[in-house]
C-alpha positions as CSV (number, residue, x, y, z in Angstrom):
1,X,15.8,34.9,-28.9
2,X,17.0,38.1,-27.1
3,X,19.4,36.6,-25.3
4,X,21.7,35.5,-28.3
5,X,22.6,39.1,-28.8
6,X,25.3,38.7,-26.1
7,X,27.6,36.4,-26.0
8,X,27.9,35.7,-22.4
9,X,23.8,35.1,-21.5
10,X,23.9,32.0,-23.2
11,X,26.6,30.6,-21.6
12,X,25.0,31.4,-18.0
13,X,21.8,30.4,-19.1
14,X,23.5,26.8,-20.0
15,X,25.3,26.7,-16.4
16,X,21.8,27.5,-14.4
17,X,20.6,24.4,-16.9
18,X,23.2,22.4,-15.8
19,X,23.4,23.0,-12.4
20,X,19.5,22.4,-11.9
21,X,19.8,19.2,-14.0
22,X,22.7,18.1,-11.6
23,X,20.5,18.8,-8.8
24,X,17.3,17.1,-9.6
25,X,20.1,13.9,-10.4
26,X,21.8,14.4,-7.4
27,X,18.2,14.4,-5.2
28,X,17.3,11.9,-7.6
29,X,20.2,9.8,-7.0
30,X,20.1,10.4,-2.9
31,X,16.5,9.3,-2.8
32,X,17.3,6.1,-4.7
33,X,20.1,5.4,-3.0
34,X,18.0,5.8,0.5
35,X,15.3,2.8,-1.0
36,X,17.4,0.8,-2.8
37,X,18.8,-0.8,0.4
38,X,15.6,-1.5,1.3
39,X,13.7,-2.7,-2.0
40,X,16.6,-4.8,-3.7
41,X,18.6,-7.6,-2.4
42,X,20.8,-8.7,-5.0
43,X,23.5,-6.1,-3.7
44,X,24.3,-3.9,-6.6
45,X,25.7,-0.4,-6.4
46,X,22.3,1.9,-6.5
47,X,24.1,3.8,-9.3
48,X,24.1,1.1,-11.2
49,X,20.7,-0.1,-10.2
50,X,19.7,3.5,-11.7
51,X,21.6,3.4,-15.0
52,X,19.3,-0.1,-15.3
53,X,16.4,2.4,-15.9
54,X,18.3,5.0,-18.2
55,X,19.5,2.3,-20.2
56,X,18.3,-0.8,-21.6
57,X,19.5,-3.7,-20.0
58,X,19.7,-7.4,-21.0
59,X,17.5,-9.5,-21.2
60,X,15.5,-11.6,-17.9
61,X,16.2,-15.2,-16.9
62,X,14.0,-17.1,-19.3
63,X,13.4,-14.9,-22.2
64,X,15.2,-16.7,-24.4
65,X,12.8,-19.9,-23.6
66,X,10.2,-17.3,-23.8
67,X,8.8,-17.8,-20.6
68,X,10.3,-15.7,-17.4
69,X,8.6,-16.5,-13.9
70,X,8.4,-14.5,-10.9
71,X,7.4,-16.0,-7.5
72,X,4.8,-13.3,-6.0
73,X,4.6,-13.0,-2.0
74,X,2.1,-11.1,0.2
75,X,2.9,-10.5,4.1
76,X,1.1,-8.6,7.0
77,X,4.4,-6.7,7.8
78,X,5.0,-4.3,11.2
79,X,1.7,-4.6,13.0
80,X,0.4,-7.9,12.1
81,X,0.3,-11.5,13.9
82,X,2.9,-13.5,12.3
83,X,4.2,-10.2,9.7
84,X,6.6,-12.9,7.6
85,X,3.7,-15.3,6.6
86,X,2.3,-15.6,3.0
87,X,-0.7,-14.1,3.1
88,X,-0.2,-14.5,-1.2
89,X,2.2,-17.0,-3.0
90,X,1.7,-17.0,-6.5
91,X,3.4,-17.9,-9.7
92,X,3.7,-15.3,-12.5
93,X,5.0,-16.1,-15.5
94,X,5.0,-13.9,-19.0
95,X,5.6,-15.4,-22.3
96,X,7.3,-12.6,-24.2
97,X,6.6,-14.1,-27.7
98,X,2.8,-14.2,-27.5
99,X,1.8,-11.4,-24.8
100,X,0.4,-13.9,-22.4
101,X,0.4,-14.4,-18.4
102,X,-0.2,-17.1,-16.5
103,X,-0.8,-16.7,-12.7
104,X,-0.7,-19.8,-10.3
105,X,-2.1,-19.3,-7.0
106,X,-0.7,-22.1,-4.3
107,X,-2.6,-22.4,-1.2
108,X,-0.9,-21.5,1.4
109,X,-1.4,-24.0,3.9
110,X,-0.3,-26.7,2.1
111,X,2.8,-29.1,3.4
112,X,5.8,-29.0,1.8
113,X,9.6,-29.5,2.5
114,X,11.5,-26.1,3.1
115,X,15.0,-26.4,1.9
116,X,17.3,-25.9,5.2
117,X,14.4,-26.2,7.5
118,X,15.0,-30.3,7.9
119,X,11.0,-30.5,8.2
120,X,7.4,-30.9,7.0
121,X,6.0,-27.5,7.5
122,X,3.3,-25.1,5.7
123,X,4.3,-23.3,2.3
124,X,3.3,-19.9,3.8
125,X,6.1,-20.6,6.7
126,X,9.3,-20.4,3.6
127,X,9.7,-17.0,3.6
128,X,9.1,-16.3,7.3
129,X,11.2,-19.1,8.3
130,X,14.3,-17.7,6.4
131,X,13.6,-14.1,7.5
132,X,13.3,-14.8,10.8
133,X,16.8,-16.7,11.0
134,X,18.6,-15.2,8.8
135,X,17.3,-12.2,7.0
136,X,15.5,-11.0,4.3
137,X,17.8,-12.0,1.1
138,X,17.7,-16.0,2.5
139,X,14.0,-15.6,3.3
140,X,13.5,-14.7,-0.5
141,X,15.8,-17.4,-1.6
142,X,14.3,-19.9,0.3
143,X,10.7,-18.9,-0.3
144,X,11.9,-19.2,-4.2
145,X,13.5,-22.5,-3.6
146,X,10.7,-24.4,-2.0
147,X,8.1,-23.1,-4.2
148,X,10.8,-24.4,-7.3
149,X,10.9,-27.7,-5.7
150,X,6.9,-27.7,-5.2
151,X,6.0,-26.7,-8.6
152,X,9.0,-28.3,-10.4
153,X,10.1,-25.7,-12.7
154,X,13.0,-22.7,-12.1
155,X,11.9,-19.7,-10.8
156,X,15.0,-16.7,-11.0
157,X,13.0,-14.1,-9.7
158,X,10.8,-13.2,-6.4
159,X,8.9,-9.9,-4.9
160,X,7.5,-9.3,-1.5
161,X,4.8,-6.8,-0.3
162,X,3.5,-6.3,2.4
163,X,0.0,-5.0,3.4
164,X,0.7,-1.5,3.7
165,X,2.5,-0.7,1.0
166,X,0.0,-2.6,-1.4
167,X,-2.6,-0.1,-0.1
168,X,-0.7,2.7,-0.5
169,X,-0.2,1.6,-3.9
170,X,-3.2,1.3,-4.9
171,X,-4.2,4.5,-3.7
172,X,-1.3,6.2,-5.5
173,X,-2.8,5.2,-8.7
174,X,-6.3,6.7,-8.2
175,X,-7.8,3.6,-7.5
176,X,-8.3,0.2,-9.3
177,X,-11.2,-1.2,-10.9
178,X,-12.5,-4.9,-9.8
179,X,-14.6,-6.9,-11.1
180,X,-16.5,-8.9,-8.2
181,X,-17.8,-12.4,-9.6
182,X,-20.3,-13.1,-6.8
183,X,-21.8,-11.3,-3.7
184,X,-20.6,-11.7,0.1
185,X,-20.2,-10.3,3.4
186,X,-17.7,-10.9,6.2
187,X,-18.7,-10.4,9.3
188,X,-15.2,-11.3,10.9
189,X,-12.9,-9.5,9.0
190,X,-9.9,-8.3,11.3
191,X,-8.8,-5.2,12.4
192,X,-4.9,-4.6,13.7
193,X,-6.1,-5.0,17.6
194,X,-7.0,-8.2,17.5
195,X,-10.6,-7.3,17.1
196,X,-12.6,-7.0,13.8
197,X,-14.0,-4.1,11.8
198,X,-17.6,-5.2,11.6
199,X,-19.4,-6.6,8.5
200,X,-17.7,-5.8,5.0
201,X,-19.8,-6.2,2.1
202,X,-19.0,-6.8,-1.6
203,X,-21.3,-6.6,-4.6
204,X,-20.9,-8.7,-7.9
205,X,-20.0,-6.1,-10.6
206,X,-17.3,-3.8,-11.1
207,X,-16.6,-1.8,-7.8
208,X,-14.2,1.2,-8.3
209,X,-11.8,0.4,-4.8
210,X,-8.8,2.8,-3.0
211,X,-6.4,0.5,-1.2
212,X,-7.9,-0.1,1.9
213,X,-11.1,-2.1,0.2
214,X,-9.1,-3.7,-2.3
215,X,-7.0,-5.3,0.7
216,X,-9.9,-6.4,2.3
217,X,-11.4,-7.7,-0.8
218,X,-8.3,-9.3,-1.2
219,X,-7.8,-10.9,2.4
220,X,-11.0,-11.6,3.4
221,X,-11.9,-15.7,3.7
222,X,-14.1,-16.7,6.8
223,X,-17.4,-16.7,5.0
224,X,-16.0,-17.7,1.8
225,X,-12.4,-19.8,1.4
226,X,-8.6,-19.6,1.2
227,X,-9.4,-21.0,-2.3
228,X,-11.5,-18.2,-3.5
229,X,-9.9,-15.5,-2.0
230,X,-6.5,-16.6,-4.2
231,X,-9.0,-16.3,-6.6
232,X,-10.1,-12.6,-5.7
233,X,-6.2,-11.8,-5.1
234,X,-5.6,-12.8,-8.9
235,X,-8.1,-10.3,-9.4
236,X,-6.6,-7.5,-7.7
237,X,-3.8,-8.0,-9.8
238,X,-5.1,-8.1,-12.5
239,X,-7.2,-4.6,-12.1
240,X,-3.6,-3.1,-10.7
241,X,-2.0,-4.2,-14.0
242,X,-4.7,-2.8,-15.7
243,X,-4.9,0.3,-13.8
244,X,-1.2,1.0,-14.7
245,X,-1.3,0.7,-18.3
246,X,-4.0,3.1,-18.6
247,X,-1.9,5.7,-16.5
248,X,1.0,5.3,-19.2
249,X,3.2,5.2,-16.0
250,X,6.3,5.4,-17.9
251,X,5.5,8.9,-18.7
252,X,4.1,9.9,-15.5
253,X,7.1,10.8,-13.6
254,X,4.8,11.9,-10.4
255,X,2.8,9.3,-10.2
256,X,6.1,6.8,-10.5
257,X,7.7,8.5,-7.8
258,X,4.9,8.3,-5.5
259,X,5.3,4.4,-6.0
260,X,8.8,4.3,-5.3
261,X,7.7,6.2,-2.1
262,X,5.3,3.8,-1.2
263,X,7.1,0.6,-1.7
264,X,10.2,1.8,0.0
265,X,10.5,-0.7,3.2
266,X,7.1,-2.2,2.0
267,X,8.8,-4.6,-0.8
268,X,11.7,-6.7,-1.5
269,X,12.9,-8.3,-4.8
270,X,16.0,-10.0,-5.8
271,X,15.2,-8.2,-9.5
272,X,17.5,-5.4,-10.0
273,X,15.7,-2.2,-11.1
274,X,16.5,-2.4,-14.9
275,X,15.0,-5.6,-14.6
276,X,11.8,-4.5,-13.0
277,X,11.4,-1.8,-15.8
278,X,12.0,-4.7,-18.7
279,X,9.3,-7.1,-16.7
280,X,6.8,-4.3,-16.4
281,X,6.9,-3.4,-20.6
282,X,6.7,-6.9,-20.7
283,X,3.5,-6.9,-19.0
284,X,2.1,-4.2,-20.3
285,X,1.7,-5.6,-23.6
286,X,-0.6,-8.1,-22.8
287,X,-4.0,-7.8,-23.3
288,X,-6.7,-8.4,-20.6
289,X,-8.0,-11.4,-22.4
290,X,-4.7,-13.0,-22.6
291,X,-3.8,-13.3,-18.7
292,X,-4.9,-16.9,-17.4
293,X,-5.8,-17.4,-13.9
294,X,-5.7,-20.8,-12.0
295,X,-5.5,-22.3,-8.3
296,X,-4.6,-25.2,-7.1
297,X,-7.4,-26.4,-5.2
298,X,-9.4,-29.5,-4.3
299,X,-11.2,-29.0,-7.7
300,X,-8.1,-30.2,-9.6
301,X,-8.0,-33.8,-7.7
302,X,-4.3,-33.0,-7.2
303,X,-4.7,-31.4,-3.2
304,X,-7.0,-32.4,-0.7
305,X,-8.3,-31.1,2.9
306,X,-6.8,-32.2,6.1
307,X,-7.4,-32.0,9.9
308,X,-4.9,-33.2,12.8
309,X,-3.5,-32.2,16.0
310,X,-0.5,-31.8,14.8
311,X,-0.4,-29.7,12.0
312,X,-3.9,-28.4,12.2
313,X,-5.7,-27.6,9.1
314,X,-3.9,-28.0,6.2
315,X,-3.6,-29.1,2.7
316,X,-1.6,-32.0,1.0
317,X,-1.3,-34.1,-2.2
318,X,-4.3,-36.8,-2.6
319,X,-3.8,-40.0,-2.1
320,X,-2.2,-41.3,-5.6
321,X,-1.3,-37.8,-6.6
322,X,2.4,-36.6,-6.6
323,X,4.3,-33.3,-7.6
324,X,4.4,-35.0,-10.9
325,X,1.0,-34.4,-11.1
326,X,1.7,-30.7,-10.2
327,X,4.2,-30.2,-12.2
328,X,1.8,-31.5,-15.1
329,X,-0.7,-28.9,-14.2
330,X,1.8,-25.6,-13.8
331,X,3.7,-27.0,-17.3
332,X,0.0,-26.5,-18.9
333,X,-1.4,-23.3,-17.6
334,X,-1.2,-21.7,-21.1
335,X,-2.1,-24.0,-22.6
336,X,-5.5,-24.0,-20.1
337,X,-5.8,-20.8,-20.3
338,X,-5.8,-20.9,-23.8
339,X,-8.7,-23.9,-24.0
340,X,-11.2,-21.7,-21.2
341,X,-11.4,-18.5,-23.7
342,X,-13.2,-21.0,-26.0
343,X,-15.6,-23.1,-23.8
344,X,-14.8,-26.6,-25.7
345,X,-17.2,-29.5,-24.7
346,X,-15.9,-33.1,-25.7
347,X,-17.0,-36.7,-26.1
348,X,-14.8,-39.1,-25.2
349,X,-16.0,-43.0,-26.8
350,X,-13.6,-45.5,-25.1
351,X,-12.1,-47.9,-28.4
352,X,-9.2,-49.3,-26.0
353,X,-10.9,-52.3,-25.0
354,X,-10.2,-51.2,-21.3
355,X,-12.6,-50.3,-18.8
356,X,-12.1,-46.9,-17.4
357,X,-9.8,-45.0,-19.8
358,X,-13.2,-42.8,-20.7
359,X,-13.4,-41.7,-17.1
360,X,-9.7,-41.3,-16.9
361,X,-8.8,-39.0,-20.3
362,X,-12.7,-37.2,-18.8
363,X,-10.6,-36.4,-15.7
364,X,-7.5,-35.5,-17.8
365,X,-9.0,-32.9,-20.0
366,X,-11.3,-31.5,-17.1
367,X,-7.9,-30.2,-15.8
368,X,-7.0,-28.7,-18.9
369,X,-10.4,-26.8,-18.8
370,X,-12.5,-28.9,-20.9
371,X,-16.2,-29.6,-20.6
372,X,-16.3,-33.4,-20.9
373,X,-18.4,-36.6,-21.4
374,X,-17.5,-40.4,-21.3
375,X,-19.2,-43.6,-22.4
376,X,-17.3,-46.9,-23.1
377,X,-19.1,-47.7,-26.6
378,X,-17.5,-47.1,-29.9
379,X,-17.6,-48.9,-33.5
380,X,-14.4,-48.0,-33.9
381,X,-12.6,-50.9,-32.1
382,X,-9.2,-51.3,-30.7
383,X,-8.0,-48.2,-33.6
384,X,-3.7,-47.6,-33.4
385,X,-4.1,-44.3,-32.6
386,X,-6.8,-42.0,-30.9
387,X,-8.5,-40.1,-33.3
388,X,-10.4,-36.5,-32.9
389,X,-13.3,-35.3,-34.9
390,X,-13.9,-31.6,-35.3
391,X,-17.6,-30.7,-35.1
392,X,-17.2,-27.0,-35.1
393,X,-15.3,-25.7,-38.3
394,X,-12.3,-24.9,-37.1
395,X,-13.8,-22.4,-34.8
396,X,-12.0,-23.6,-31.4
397,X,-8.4,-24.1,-33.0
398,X,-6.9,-23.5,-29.5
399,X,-8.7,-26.7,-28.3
400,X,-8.1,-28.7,-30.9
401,X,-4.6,-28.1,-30.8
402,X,-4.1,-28.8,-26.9
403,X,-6.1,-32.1,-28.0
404,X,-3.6,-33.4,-30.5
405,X,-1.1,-32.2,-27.9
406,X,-2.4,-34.4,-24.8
407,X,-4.0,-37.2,-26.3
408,X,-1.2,-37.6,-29.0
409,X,-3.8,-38.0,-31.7
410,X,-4.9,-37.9,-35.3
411,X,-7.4,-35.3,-36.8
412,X,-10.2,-37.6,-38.8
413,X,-13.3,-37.6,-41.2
414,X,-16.3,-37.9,-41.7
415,X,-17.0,-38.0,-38.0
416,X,-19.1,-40.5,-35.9
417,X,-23.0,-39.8,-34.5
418,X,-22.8,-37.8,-30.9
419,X,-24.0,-40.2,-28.3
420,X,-24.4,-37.2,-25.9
421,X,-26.4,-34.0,-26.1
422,X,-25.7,-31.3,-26.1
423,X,-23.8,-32.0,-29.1
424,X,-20.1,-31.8,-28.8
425,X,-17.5,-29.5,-30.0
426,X,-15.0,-32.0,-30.4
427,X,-15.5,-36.3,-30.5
428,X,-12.7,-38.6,-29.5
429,X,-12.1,-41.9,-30.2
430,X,-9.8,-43.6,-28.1
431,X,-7.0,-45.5,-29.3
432,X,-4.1,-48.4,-28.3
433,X,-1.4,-45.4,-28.1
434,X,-3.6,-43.8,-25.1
435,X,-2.0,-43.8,-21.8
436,X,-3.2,-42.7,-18.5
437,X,-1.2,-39.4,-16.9
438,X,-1.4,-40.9,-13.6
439,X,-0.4,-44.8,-14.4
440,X,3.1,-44.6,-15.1
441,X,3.3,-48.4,-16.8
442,X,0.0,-49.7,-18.9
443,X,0.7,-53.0,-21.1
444,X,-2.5,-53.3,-23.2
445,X,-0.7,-56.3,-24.9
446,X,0.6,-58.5,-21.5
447,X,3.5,-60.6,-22.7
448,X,3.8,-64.0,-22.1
449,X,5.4,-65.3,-18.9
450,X,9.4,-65.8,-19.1
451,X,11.0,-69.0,-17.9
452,X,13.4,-66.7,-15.7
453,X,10.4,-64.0,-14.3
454,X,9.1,-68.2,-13.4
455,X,12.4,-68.7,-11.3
456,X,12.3,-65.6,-9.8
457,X,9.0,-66.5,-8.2
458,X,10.2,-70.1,-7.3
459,X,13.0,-68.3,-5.4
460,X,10.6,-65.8,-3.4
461,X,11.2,-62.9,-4.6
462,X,8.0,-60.7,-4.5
463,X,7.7,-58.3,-8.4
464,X,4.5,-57.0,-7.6
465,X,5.8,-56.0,-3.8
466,X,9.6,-54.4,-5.0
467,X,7.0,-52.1,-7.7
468,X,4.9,-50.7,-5.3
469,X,8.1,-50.1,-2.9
470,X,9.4,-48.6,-6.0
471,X,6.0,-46.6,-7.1
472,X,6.1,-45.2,-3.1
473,X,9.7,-44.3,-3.1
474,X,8.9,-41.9,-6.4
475,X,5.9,-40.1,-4.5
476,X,8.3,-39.3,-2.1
477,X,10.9,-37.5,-3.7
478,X,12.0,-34.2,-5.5
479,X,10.3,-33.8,-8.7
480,X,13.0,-34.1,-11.5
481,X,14.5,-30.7,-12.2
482,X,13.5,-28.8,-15.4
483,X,16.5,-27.8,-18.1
484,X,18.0,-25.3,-17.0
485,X,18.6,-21.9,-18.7
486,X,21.5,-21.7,-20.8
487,X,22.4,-18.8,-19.4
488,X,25.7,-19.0,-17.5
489,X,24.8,-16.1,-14.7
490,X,21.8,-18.5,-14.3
491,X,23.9,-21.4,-13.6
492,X,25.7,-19.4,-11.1
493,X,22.8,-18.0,-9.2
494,X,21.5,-21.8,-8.8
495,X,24.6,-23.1,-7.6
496,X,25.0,-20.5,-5.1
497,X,21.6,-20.5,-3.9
498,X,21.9,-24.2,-3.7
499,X,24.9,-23.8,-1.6
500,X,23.5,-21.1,0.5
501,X,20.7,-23.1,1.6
502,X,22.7,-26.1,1.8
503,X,24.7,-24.9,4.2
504,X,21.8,-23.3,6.6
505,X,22.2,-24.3,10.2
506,X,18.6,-23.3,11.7
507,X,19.4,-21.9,14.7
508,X,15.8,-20.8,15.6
509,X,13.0,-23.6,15.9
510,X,10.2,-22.6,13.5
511,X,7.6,-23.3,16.0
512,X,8.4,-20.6,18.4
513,X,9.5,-17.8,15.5
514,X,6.0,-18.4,14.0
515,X,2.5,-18.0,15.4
516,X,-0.2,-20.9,15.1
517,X,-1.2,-21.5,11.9
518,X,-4.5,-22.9,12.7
C-alpha cells in the first residue's frame, strides 16, 4: 500500500481510525445511555449494561435447571383507557437443553390476590396497580409476584410493551408473517377516540401484516373471545420470533438499532441487556415445531365464567379446582406440547374395581393433550399396577413416555382387543396404584374401624366435618413454593422482592387509579 512508503501516513491514518471509532462509541454510548433509563429497571450503570453485549455474560436465572421463565406483559400505554392494564400476560419459558418454548397464556380477567394490594382483584390490575402507586420497577415486581403465586413456580424475569412500540417493531422488521387459523370480522374494533375503526377482516391462511394489522389481529375480541385472542397473541409471537431469525439480527446492526429506537419508553424489563442478548440466542435456536402454545381457559376444567355486580365479568377457579391444579397444568406444558405434535388417541379400561376412575384418568390425559376413550370393563381385574399397551410400534415415543410418567405405569404384552374404534394408539389398563389428580386421599383397601377412631365418635367429635374444613382451608391458600434456584443472587432478589412488597403501604385505592373493567 502507497502509504507505507512514509513513515508518518500510517500513523495518521491510525489516529483518524481511532478517533472515528471513539466517536461512533461515544454516540453509541450517549444513545444507550439516553434508553437505558427508560428500558431497564434493575439500576445498573448503562456502561455496564453495554459491556453485557460486548461480552458474554453469565448465565440466566434457571439455566442451570434448564428452564428460565420470563413473565410477558402487553399495555395500551399514553393514549389509551386504563394505559397500565394487561392487555397480554403470558408465561415464556425456554428450556436450553432441548431448544424448546412453552408459552402460557393467563386470562386476564381472572381473580387473584395481588401481593401488597390487601384484595381480590383482576390479574390484569398487578402491574397497573404497582405503577400507578409506586412506579414502574414495583409495578414489574408485583406483576411478577402475583403471577408466581398464581402459577406456582419462580419467575426472575419480566418485559413490558406497550401498543406502540410493538407496532413499530414490527414494522422495523419488514413485517411478520401470520398464520390465521380461522376467518373473522370485527366490526367493533376501537380506535384511540373512543370510537371504532369500522369492520376489520381476517382470512385463515398466512397474511403478510406491518404493525398496525398485527396489533389488531392481536387485540381484537368482541366477535370472537379473550380466550382466542390469547391464542392469536401467541401467534404474533411466534411469527415476530420467526421473523427475527431470518433477519440474522445479530448481524444487522441497522435494523437492531432501529429496535432499540422503537422500544425506547415503549418497554420495560428487569433483564439487564447482556441478559436480553443471552435470552434471544436462546430463542433463536429453537425450531418452529418445537414452541408449545397453551391457555388457560374453560376448556381445561381448571377456570370457569362468572358474572356479578361486583366484580363484573370475570374468571375464577371451578368449583373443586385449586392452584394446585394450575400449578399441575403449567409444570406439564412440555410435556403437552410434546404429546400434541403426535396426535395420540388412548383407551382407558377401568381394572380398579371403582366406578369412575375411567372418566377421571379420560379427564386427566385430555389435559395433557390426549385424544381419549373410557369404558369400565376389563379382564384384567384388580392388576397392582396400571399397565399400557403400545399399538403403534414405537412411533409416538413422546406419548408413551408422558404415559408412564402420569399414570405411573408398566409397559406390557401381547396387548388386549380395542373395545373402541377407531383403534387406539395406546390401551390402558388401570391398576390399584392409580390415583385421581384431584382427590388428594383414595383408600381402595378401607381399614377396619379402630377402637379409639370408635371413642372419638362417642365423644362428638365430627372426622368427616374437621376434613372438609381441612380440604377448604387448602383451596384457599398459597400454592406451595417451588425449589428455589441455587443460585445465591437468586436468593437475594426473592428476599428483597419479598420485602419490597411486604412492606407496600397502598396509598391509592385501586378502584379510582383503574378504569372499569367490565
Amino acid at each position: 500500500m502507497i502509504f507505507l512508503k512514509s513513515a508518518g501516513r500510517p500513523k495518521v491514518v491510525i489516529t483518524l481510525m481511532l478517533a472515528l471509532l471513539s466517536g461512533v462509541f461515544g454516540f453509541t454510548l450517549a444513545k444507550f445511555w439516553h434508553g437505558s433509563n427508560s428500558i431497564f429497571i434493575s439500576g445498573r450503570n448503562p456502561v455496564a449494561q453495554l459491556a453485557g453485549l460486548v461480552f458474554d455474560g453469565q448465565k440466566l436465572i434457571g439455566e442451570s435447571q434448564d428452564q428460565v421463565n420470563v413473565l410477558l406483559l402487553g399495555v395500551g400505554g399514553e393514549g389509551h383507557d386504563g394505559p397500565y392494564l394487561s392487555d397480554t400476560v403470558m408465561l415464556a419459558s425456554i428450556k436450553p437443553n432441548t431448544s424448546e418454548i412453552s408459552l402460557i397464556s393467563i386470562p386476564r380477567d381472572i381473580i387473584v390476590s395481588i401481593p401488597g394490594s390487601y384484595g381480590l382483584y383482576k390479574i390484569n390490575s398487578a402491574y397497573a396497580y404497582g405503577v400507578m402507586n409506586y412506579g414502574q420497577k414495583i409495578g414489574l415486581t408485583q406483576a411478577r409476584k402475583t403471577v408466581e403465586n398464581f402459577l406456582g413456580i419462580e419467575i426472575p424475569y419480566a418485559l413490558v410493551v406497550d401498543f406502540a412500540g410493538f407496532a413499530k417493531g414490527v414494522d422495523t422488521l419488514g413485517g411478520i408473517d401470520v398464520e390465521i387459523e380461522r376467518s373473522f370480522t370485527d366490526s367493533l374494533f376501537p380506535n384511540t377516540k373512543n370510537g371504532y375503526i369500522g369492520p376489520v377482516s381476517f382470512k385463515a391462511g398466512v397474511e403478510h401484516m406491518d404493525g398496525e394489522r398485527a396489533l389488531i389481529y392481536a387485540r381484537s375480541r368482541y366477535t370472537t373471545s379473550d380466550f382466542d385472542r390469547a391464542r392469536r397473541q401467541q401467534k404474533i409471537l411466534e411469527a415476530f420470533k420467526a421473523r427475527v431469525r431470518d433477519l440474522n439480527l445479530f448481524s444487522d446492526i441497522k435494523t437492531v438499532n432501529g429496535l432499540y429506537d422503537d422500544f425506547t419508553s415503549h418497554i420495560s424489563t428487569n433483564l439487564d441487556a447482556g441478559q436480553i442478548k443471552r435470552l434471544a440466542g436462546l430463542m433463536l435456536q429453537v425450531p418452529q415445531n418445537q414452541i408449545y402454545s397453551s391457555v388457560i381457559d374453560p376448556t381445561t376444567g381448571m377456570v370457569c365464567s362468572f358474572l356479578s355486580k361486583e366484580k363484573g365479568y370475570h374468571i375464577d377457579l371451578c368449583r373443586g379446582r385449586t392452584l394446585k391444579n394450575i400449578k399441575e397444568y403449567t409444570d406439564s406444558s412440555f410435556a403437552r406440547g410434546r404429546v400434541t405434535s403426535e396426535q395420540p388417541l388412548v383407551e382407558i379400561q377401568n381394572a380398579t374395581g371403582i366406578g369412575g376412575f375411567a372418566l377421571m384418568a379420560s379427564e386427566q390425559l385430555t389435559l395433557m393433550s390426549f385424544n381419549t376413550t373410557a369404558t369400565n370393563a376389563s379382564k384384567l381385574t384388580d392388576p397392582d399396577q396400571s399397565v399400557i399397551y403400545d399399538l403403534t410400534g414405537g412411533k409416538k415415543p413422546n406419548s408413551l413416555a408422558v404415559l408412564q410418567t402420569t399414570l405411573s405405569a408398566k409397559i406390557g404384552s401381547n396387548p388386549p382387543i380395542a373395545k373402541t374404534s377407531p383403534t387406539p394408539d395406546f390401551i390402558v389398563i388401570l391398576g390399584k396404584n392409580y390415583r385421581p389428580p384431584y382427590l388428594e386421599v383414595i383408600n381402595l383397601d378401607p381399614p377396619e374401624p379402630e377402637e379409639e377412631e370408635e371413642a372419638d365418635d362417642e365423644n362428638g367429635n365430627d372426622e368427616e366435618g374437621e376434613g372438609d374444613q381441612d380440604v377448604e382451608d387448602s383451596e384457599t391458600t398459597s400454592p406451595p413454593a417451588t425449589a428455589p434456584d441455587t443460585k445465591a443472587d437468586t436468593e437475594a432478589t426473592d428476599e428483597t422482592d419479598d420485602k419490597l412488597l411486604k412492606n407496600l403501604a397502598p396509598s391509592v385505592n385501586l378502584k379510582n387509579v383503574i378504569p372499569d373493567q367490565t
